[in-house]
Structures are given as C-alpha cells and as structure tokens.
C-alpha positions in Angstrom: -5.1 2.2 -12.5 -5.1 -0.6 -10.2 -5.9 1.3 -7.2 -8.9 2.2 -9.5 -9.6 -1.6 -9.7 -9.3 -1.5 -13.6 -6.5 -3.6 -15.2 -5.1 -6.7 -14.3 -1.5 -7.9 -12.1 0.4 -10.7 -13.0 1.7 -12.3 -9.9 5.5 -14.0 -10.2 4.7 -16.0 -7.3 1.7 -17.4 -8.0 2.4 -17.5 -11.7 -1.6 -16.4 -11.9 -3.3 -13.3 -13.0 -5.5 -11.4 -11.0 -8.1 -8.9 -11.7 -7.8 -5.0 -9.8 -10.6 -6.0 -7.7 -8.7 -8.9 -6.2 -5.6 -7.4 -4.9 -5.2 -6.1 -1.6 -3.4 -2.6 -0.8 -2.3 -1.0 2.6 0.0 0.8 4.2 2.9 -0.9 6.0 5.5 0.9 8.6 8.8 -0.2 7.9 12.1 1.5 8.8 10.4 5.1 9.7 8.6 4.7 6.3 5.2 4.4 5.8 5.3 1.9 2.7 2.3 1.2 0.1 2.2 -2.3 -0.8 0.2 -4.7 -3.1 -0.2 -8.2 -1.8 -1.9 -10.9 -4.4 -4.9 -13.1 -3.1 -2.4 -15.3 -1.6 -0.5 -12.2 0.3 2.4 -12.3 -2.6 3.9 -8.8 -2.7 3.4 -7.3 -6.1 5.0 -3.8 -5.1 5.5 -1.5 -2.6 6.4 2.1 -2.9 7.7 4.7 0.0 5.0 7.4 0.6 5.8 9.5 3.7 8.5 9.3 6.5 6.6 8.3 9.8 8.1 11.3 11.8 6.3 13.5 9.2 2.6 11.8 9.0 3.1 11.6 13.2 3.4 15.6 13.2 0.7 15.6 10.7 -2.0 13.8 12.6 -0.9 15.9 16.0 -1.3 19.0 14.0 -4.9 17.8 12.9 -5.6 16.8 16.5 -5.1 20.4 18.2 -8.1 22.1 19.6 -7.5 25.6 18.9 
C-alpha cells in the first residue's frame, strides 16, 4: 500500500510519522542483489527487500537490447 502512497510509516529513527506520499523508494545494488529500499524524509531506512540477483536483471536487459 505504501508504494500506492496510501497509509502511513512510522520511522524508529526519527520517532515521526510520515504519510505514503513522503517516503522515498529505489532500487539499491548491494552484494549482486538488486535491493528495494524505503528511506524516510531524512534518508532513514524503513525497509528493504531482495528483488532480483543482478547477474539475472543484466541478462535481462541484454536480452531486451538484441536487434533481431
């Protein structure tokens, strides 16, 4: 829901509530992982999750590349 910007995250850090609209998600590359993460106003990490291995979104995006 929060990638829908509805709801609300509570930030440990910060000890502050933010609304959906307010975080800030990306994609991070970390150990041949591509990671989600959610970072608060203040770049707190609220969560990250694993979503692809890099090797596999690399062959991916050569595969979508090819002319045929």
């Amino acid at each position: 829901m929060i990638g829908a910007g509805k709801g609300q995250v509570h930030c440990k850090s910060c000890d502050t509530v933010y609304a959906a609209s307010e975080i800030k998600a990306g994609d991070e590359d970390t150990d041949g992982w591509i990671l989600g993460a959610m970072h608060c106003p203040k770049e707190h990490l609220l969560a990250r999750r694993k979503t692809i291995p890099v090797n596999i979104a690399l062959a991916f995006q050569s595969f979508a590349n090819i002319d045929n």
